[in-house]
C-alpha positions in Angstrom: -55.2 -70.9 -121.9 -54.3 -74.8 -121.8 -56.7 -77.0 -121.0 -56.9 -79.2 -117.6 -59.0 -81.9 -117.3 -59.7 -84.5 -114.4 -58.1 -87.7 -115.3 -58.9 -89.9 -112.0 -60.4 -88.6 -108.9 -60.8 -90.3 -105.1 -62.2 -89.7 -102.2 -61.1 -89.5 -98.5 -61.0 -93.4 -98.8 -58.5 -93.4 -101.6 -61.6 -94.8 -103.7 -62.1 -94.0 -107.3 -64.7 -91.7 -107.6 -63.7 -90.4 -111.5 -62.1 -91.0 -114.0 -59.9 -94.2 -114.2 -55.8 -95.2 -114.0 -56.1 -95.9 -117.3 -56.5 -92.7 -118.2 -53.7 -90.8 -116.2 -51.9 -93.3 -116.9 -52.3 -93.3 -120.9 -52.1 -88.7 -120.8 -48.7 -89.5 -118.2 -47.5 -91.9 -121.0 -48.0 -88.8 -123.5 -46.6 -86.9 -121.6 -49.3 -85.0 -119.9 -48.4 -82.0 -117.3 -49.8 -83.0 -113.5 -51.4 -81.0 -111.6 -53.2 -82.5 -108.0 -56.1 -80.8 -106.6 -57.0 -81.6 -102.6 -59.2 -80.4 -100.4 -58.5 -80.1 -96.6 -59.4 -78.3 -92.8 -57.6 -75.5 -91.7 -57.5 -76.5 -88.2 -57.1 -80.4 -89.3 -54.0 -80.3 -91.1 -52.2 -76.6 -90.9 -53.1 -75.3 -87.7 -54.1 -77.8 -85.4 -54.6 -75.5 -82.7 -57.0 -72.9 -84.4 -60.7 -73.1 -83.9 -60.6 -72.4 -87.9 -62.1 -75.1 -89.5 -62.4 -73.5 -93.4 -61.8 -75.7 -96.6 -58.4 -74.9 -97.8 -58.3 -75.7 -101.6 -54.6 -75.9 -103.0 -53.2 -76.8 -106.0 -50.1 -78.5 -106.6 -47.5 -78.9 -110.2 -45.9 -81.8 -110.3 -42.9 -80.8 -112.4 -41.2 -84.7 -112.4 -43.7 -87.4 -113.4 -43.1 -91.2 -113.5 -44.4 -94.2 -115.2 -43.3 -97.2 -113.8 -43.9 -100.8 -115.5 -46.5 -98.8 -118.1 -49.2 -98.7 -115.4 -48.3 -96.1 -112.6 -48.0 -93.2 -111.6 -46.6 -91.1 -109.4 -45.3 -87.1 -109.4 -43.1 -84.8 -107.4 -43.0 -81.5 -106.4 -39.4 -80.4 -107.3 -40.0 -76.2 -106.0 -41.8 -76.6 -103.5 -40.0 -75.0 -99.6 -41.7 -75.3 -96.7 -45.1 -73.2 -96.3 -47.7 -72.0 -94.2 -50.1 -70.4 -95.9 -51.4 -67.6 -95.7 -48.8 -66.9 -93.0 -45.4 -67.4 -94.7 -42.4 -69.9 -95.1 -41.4 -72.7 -92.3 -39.0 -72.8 -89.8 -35.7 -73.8 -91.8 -35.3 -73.6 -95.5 -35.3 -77.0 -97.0 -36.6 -78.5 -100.1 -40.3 -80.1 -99.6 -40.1 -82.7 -102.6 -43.8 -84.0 -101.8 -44.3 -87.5 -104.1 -47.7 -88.3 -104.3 -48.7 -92.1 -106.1 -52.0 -92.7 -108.0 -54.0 -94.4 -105.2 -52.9 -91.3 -103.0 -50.2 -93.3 -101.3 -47.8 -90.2 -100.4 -44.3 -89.2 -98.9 -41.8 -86.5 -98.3 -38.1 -86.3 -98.6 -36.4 -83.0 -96.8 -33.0 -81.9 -97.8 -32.0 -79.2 -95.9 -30.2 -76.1 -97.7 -28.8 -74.4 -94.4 -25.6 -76.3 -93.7 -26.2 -76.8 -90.0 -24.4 -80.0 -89.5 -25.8 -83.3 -89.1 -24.4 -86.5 -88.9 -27.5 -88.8 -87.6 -27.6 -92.6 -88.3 -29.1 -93.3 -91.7 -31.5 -95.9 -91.5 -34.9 -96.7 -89.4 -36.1 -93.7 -87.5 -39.1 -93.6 -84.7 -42.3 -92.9 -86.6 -43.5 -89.3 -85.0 -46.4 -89.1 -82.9 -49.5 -87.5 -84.8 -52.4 -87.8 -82.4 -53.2 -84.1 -82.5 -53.6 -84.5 -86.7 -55.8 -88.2 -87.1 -56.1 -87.9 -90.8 -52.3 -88.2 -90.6 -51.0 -92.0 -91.2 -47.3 -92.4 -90.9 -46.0 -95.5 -92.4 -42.3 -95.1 -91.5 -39.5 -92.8 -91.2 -35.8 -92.9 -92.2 -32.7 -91.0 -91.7 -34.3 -88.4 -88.9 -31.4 -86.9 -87.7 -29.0 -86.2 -90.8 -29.9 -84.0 -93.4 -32.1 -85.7 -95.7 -35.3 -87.3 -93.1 -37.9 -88.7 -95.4 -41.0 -90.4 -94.6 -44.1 -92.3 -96.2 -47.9 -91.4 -95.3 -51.1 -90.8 -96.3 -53.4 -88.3 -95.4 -57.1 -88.4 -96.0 -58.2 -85.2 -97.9 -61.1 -84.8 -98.6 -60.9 -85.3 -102.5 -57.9 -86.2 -104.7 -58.2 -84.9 -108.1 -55.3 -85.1 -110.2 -55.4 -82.7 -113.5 -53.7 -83.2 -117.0 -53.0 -80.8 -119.0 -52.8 -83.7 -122.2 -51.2 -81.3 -125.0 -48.3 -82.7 -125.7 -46.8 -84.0 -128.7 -44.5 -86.7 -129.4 -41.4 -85.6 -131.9 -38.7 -88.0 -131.6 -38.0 -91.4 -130.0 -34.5 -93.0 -130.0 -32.6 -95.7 -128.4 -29.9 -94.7 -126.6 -27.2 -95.0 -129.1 -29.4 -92.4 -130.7 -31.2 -95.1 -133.0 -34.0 -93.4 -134.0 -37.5 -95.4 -133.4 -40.2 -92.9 -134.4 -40.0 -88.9 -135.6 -37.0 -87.3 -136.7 -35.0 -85.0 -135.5 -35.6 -82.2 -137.9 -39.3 -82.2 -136.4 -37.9 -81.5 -132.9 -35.7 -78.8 -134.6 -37.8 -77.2 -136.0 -40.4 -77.6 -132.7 -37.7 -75.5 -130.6 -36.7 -72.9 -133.1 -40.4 -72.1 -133.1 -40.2 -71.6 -129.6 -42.2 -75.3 -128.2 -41.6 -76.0 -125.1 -39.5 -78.9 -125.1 -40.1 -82.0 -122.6 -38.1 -85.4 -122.3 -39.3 -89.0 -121.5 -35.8 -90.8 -120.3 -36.4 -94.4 -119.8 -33.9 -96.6 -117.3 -32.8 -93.1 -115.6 -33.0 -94.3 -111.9 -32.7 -97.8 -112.1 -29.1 -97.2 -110.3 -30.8 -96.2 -107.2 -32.8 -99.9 -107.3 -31.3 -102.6 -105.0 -30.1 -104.1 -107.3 -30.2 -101.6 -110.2 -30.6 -105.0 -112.4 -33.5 -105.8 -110.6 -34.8 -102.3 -110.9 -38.7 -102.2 -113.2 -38.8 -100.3 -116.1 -39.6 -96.7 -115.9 -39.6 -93.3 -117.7 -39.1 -89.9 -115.9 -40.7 -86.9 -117.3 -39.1 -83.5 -117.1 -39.5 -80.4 -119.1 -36.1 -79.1 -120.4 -34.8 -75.0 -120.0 -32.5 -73.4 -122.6 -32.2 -75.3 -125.2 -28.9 -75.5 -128.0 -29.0 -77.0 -132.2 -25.9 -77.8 -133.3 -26.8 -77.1 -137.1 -24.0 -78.6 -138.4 -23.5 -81.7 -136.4 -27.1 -82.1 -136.1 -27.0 -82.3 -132.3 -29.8 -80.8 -129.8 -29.0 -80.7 -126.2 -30.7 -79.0 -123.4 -30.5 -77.9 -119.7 -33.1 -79.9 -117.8 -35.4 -78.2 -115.5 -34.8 -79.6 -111.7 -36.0 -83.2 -110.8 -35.6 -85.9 -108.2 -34.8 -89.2 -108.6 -36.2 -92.4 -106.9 -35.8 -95.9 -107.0 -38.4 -97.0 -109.2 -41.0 -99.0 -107.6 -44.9 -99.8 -107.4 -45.7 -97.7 -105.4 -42.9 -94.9 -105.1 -41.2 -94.4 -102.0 -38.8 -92.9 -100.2 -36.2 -94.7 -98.0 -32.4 -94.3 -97.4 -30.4 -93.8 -99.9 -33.0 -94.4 -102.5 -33.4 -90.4 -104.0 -31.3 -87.8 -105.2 -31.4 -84.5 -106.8 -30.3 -82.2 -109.6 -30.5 -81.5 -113.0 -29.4 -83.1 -116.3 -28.3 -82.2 -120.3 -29.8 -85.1 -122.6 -28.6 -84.7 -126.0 -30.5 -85.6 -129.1 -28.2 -88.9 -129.7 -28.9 -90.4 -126.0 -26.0 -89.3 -124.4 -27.2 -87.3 -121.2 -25.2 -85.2 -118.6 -25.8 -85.9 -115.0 -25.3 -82.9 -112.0 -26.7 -85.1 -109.2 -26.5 -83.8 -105.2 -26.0 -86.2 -102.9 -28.7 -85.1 -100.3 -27.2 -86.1 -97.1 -24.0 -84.0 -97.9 -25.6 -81.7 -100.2 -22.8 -82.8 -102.3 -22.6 -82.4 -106.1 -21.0 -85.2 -108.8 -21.0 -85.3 -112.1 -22.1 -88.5 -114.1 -23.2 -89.3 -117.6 -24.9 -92.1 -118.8 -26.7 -93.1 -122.4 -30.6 -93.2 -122.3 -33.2 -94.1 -124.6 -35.0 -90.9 -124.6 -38.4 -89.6 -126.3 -38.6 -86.1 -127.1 -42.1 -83.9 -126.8 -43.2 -80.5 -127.6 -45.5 -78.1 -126.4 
């Protein structure tokens, strides 16, 4: 079994009660799986209306992790639909990409998959009215009424333990004229004919969401990659990403209009990468392609 361990914990406060930054920051940097841990009432934050009052425990992957300006953090929950558990699913099927930051600073962006039309205003929405859940702290709200609403918040769980699994390997580094750095590329070859698992660290990759995208910090994105194709003759490795969202990089993350998208990507081993990005609001799909400086990991 892989090993977790906790890399920084905090407490209803948001306070540092383990661990450190530092040292999610340093296992996100190498590439470290996430995995966040809270603790929460029933009858506090999924029913408000039940005299229930249990400690739900859940745990949550965050399959897309960022590193922005080499000191933070934040992850996103890229599978996640709306849930009530233990009863069953929500009320429409959408996408619940959950993005929690390393002080616990959190938000939600919601595209919905049903195609009922909407054609809301983006921008500023009313903040909702959570009286009926205090530990709930709204901090804004755009694009209610079309199909993409997002919001930032906080919520104070009881604990906030985020997990690495810190197993991964570094293989190749390139610029993104495929310049190697470090590694080489018959180390990651031979890595995925041996059946790794195979994940990507693309630096740059969202800095066209930024307002201006020159102005945008420097990131990474972290994503684990699907099937994966040698070229043995030309020397080329390129693979199907697994799903991610993209966000404006900032410190901290946030949602806001027109900041996020989603989709999937093909990075090849000489920096050239594939884009199949949805536009949210129209649940829309363009292709793009950019080149990325890109560090390759295995598993």
């Amino acid at each position: 079994m892989a090993t977790w361990t906790v890399a920084l914990e905090l407490n209803a406060r948001r306070e540092i009660t383990a661990g450190s930054d530092v040292g999610l920051r340093d296992a996100i940097r190498r590439g470290a799986d996430l995995r966040i841990y809270t603790e929460f009432r029933h009858n506090e934050h999924l029913d408000v209306t039940s005299r229930n009052s249990e400690i739900v425990r859940e745990v949550a992957d965050f399959r897309v992790t960022y590193l922005v300006d080499d000191h933070w953090v934040a992850g996103i929950m890229t599978l996640r639909l709306p849930i009530n558990p233990p009863v069953g699913f929500g009320p429409r099927p959408s996408m619940s990409f959950f993005m929690y930051n390393q002080n616990g600073q959190q938000a939600i962006a919601r595209p919905y998959l049903d195609g009922v039309p909407a054609a809301g205003t983006r921008g500023p929405a009313p903040v909702a009215d959570h009286a009926d859940m205090p530990k709930y702290h709204q901090a804004d709200a755009w694009d209610a009424e079309t199909n993409a609403p997002s919001h930032n918040f906080s919520y104070d769980f009881e604990v906030y333990r985020f997990l690495v699994c810190d197993e991964w390997r570094e293989l190749l580094s390139h610029t993104p004229d495929g310049h190697v750095i470090s590694g080489s590329f018959d180390t990651l070859a031979a890595a995925f004919a041996g059946g790794h698992e195979i994940k990507v660290a693309i630096r740059g990759l969202c800095a066209d969401l930024a307002a201006p995208p020159a102005g945008a910090p420097d990131h990474e994105l972290f994503i684990q990659l699907g099937p994966g194709y040698l070229a043995t003759e030309r020397k080329i490795f390129s693979a199907g990403s697994h799903p991610l969202v993209r966000v404006a990089p900032a410190v901290p993350m946030r949602y806001q209009t027109g900041n996020w998208d989603f989709g999937w990507l093909m990075p090849r081993s000489d920096g050239f990468i594939a884009r199949w990005l949805c536009d949210p609001y129209q649940l829309a799909f363009a292709k793009s392609e950019g080149r990325y400086a890109i560090r390759w990991l295995a598993h």
